[in-house]
C-alpha positions in Angstrom: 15.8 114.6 -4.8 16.4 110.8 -5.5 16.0 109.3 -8.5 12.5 107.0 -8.3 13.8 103.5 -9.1 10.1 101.9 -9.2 10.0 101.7 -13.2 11.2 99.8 -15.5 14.5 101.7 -17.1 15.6 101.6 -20.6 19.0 100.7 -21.8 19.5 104.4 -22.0 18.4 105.3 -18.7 20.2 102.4 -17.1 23.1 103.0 -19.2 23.4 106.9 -18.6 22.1 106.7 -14.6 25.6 107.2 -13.3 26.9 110.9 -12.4 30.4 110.7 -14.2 28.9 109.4 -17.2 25.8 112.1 -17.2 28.9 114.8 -16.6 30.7 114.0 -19.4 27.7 113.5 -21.6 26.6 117.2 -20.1 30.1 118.3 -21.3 29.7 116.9 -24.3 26.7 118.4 -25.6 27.6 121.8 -24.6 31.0 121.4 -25.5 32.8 122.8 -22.0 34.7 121.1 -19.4 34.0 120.6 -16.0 35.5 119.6 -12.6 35.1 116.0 -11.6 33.8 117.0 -9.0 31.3 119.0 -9.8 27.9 117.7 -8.3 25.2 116.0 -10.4 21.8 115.1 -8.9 19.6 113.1 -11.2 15.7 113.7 -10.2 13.9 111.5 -13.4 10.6 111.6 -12.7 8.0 108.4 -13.0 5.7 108.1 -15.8 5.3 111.8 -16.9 6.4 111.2 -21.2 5.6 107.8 -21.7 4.2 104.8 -20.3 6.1 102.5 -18.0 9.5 102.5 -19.4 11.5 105.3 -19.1 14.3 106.7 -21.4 14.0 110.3 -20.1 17.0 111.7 -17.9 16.2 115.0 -15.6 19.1 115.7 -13.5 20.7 119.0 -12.2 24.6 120.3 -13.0 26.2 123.3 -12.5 23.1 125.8 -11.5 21.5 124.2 -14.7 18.3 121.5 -14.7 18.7 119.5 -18.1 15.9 116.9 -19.2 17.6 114.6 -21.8 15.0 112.5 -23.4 16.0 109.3 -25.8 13.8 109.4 -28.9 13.2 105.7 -30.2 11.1 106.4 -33.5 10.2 109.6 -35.4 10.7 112.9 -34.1 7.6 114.2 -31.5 6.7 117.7 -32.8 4.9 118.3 -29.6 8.0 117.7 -27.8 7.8 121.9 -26.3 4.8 121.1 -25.0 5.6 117.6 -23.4 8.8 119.4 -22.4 6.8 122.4 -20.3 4.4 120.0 -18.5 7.6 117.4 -17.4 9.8 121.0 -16.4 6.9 122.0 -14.2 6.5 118.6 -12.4 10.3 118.9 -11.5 10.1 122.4 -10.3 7.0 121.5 -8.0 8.9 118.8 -6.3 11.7 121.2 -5.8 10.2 123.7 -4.4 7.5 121.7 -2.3 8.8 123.4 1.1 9.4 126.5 -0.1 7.9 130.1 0.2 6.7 131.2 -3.3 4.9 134.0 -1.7 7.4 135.2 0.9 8.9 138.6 -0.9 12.1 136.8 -1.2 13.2 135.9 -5.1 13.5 132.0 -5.3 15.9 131.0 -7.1 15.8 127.7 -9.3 18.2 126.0 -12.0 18.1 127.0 -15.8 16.6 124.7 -18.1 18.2 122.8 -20.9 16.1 120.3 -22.8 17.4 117.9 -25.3 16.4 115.3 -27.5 19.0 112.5 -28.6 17.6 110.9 -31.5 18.4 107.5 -32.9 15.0 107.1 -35.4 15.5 105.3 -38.8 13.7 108.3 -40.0 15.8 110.8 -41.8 16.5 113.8 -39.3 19.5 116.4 -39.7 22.4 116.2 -37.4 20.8 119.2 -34.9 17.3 121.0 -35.4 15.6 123.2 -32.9 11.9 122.9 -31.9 10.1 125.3 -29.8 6.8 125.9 -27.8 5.7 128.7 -29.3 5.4 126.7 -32.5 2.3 125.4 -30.9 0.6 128.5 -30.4 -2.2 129.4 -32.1 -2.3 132.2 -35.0 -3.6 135.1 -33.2 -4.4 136.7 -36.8 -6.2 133.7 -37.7 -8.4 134.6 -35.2 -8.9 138.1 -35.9 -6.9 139.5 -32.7 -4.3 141.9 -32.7 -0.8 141.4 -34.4 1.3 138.6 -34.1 3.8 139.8 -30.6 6.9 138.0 -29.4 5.4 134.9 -27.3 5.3 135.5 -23.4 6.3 131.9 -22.6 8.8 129.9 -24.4 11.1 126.6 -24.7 13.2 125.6 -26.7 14.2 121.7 -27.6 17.7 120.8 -29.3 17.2 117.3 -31.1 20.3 115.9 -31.9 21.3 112.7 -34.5 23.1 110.4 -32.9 22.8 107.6 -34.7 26.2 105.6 -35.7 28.1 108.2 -38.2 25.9 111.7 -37.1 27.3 114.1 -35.1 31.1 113.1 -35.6 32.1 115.9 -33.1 29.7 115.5 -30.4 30.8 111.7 -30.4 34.2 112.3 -30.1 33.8 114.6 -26.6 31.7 111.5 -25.5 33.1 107.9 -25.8 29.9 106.3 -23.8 27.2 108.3 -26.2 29.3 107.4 -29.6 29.7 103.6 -27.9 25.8 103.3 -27.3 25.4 104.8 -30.8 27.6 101.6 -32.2 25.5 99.0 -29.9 22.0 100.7 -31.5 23.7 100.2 -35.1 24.8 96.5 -34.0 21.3 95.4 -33.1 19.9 96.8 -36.3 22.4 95.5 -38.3 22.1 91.9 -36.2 18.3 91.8 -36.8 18.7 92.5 -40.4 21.0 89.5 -40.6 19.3 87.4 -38.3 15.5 88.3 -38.6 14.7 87.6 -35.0 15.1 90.4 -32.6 16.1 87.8 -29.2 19.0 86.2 -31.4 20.0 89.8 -32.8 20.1 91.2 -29.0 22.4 88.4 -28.1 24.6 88.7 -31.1 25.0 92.1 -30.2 25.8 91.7 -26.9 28.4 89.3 -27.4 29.8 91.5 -29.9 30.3 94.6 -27.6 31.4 92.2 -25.0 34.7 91.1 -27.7 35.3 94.6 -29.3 35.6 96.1 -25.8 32.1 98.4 -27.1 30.4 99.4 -23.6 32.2 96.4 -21.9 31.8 97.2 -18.2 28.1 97.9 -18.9 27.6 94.8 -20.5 29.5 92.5 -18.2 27.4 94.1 -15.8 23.9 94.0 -17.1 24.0 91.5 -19.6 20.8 90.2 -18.7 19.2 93.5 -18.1 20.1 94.9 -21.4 18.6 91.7 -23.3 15.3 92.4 -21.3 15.2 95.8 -21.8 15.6 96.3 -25.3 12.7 93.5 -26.0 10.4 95.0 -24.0 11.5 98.8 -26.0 10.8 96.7 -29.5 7.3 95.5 -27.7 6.5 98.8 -27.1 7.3 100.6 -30.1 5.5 98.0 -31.9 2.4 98.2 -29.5 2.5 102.3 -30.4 2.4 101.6 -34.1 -0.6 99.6 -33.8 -1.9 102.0 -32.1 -1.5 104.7 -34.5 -2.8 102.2 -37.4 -6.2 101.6 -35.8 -6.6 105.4 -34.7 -6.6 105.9 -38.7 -8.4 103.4 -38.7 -11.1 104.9 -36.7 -10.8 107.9 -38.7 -11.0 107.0 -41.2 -14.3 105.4 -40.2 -15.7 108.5 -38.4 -14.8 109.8 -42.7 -16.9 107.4 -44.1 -19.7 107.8 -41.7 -19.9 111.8 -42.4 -19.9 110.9 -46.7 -22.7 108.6 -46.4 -24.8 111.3 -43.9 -23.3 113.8 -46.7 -24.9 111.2 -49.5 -28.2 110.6 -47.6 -28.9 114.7 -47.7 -27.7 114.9 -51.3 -30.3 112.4 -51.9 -32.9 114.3 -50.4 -32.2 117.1 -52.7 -32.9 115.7 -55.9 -29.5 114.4 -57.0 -29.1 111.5 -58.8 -26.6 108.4 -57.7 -24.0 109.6 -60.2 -24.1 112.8 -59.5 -23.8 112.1 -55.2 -21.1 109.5 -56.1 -19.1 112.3 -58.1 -19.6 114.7 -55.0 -18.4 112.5 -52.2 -15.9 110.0 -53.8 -18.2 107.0 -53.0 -19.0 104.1 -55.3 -22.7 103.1 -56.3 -22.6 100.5 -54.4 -21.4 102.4 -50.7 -24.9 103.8 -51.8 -27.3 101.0 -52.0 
C-alpha cells in the first residue's frame, strides 16, 4: 500500500516519512534492534483523525501494523476509540482482494498504537489508555456482572517533550532532535511574541547547532509553512471548544428560565425561584 501524498503533512509526518528513520524510531519505542534491512511500508491513511493536516503515521514492520499518532495539545481520552475506527480502515484496505469467507485463516499484522505527546499540559512520561474505558457500566444498567471486555486496545502515550523520556531519547537521535526543535520554537515565541519570526529563529538555530540539519536544509521552507498552519489550527480548535461552551452554556440558561417559568406557575415567589435556579431578579423580569 502507498502512502496517499494528497494532504497537507505535518512537520512530524514529513519529518518521520522515511523508512530508516520510522525503523529506528520503531526500535526505539520497543526497545529491540532490528536489521537494516528489514522492510517498512508506511500506509497513512487520508483524513481519518483529524482534518486536513496530518501528524498520524500507520506503517507496517516486522509482522507488526503500528499507528503513531503526534499529539499537539492535551491528551484525547477517546484516543481507543479513534484508534479502533482508524485500525479498521487500514485493515479494509489490506485485505480489499481477499477471501474473508474462504475457510482459510487470514492472517494480518499485530497492532501497536502509540501516542507521542509534546502538550504543555502536564502528562507523565508513559500512561496507558484503553478502549474498554469507554464502555458503558453494565451494572449501571441493571445487567449482569461486570466480565472481562470482548474487544480491546490498548494506546501507550508517551512524553516527549524536551527532558521526558531520557531513555527513549537516547535509542532515537531524530525523536530526541525534533523534541529540541519543538522546545526551540516555544522558547523563540516566548522571546519573540510572534510565531513567523520564532519559526525562523528556530530554524536558523537547528541549521547552526547541526539540530535536524539535513531535514532542515532540505525543507526549510516546508517546515516554516507547516508549523504555521499546525498553530492556525490548534488555535481554530480552541475556538471551537470556547463557543461549544458557549452554546451550552446557552442551551443551560434556556432550561433555568423554562425551570423559572413553571416555578412561577406554582405559586413561588421571585425570591424563592431565584434561590432554586441560581438566576438573578432581573434574568426574571
Amino acid at each position: 500500500m502507498l502512502v496517499n501524498h494528497t494532504y497537507k503533512n505535518s512537520v512530524f509526518s514529513l519529518l518521520f516519512s522515511e523508512p530508516d528513520i520510522l525503523r529506528e524510531l520503531y526500535c526505539a519505542l520497543e526497545g529491540v534492534t532490528l536489521p537494516p534491512d528489514t522492510p517498512v511500508n508506511i500506509n497513512t491513511l487520508q483524513n481519518v483523525l483529524f482534518m486536513d493536516s496530518i501528524n498520524d503515521i500507520s506503517f507496517e514492520i516486522g509482522g507488526r501494523l503500528v499507528v503513531l499518532l503526534e499529539h499537539q495539545s492535551t491528551i484525547n481520552p477517546n484516543m481507543g476509540l479513534r484508534f479502533l475506527m482508524y485500525i479498521s480502515k487500514i485493515y479494509e484496505e489490506m485485505n480489499k482482494k481477499r477471501a474473508l469467507y474462504s475457510s482459510k485463516l487470514v492472517k494480518i499484522p499485530r497492532p501497536e498504537f502509540f501516542v507521542l505527546y509534546n502538550g504543555l499540559a502536564p502528562c507523565p512520561d508513559e500512561q496507558i489508555l484503553k478502549l474498554s474505558d469507554s464502555f458503558m457500566d453494565t451494572k449501571e444498567l441493571g445487567l449482569a456482572k461486570e466480565q472481562e471486555p470482548t474487544l480491546e486496545l490498548i494506546v501507550r502515550v508517551l512524553n516527549i517533550n524536551d527532558g521526558r523520556n531520557a531513555e527513549l531519547a537516547s535509542r532515537s537521535k531524530t525523536l530526541s532532535e525534533y523534541s529540541t526543535f519543538v522546545a526551540l520554537v516555544r522558547y523563540f515565541t516566548r522571546q519573540l511574541g510572534d510565531k513567523q519570526k520564532a519559526m525562523q529563529a528556530a530554524v536558523r538555530y537547528c541549521l547552526k547547532h547541526g539540530i535536524l540539519k539535513e531535514f532542515m536544509e532540505k525543507h526549510k521552507q516546508e517546515v516554516l509553512n507547516m508549523r504555521i498552519t499546525e498553530w492556525n489550527q490548534e488555535e481554530a480548535i480552541a475556538v471551537w471548544r470556547e463557543e461549544g461552551r458557549e452554546e451550552g452554556r446557552e442551551e443551560g440558561r434556556e432550561q433555568l428560565l423554562e425551570a423559572a417559568r413553571k416555578l412561577k406557575t406554582m405559586g413561588l415567589s421571585a425570591a424563592q425561584i431565584a434561590t432554586a435556579t441560581g438566576l438573578t431578579l432581573d434574568d426574571l423580569g
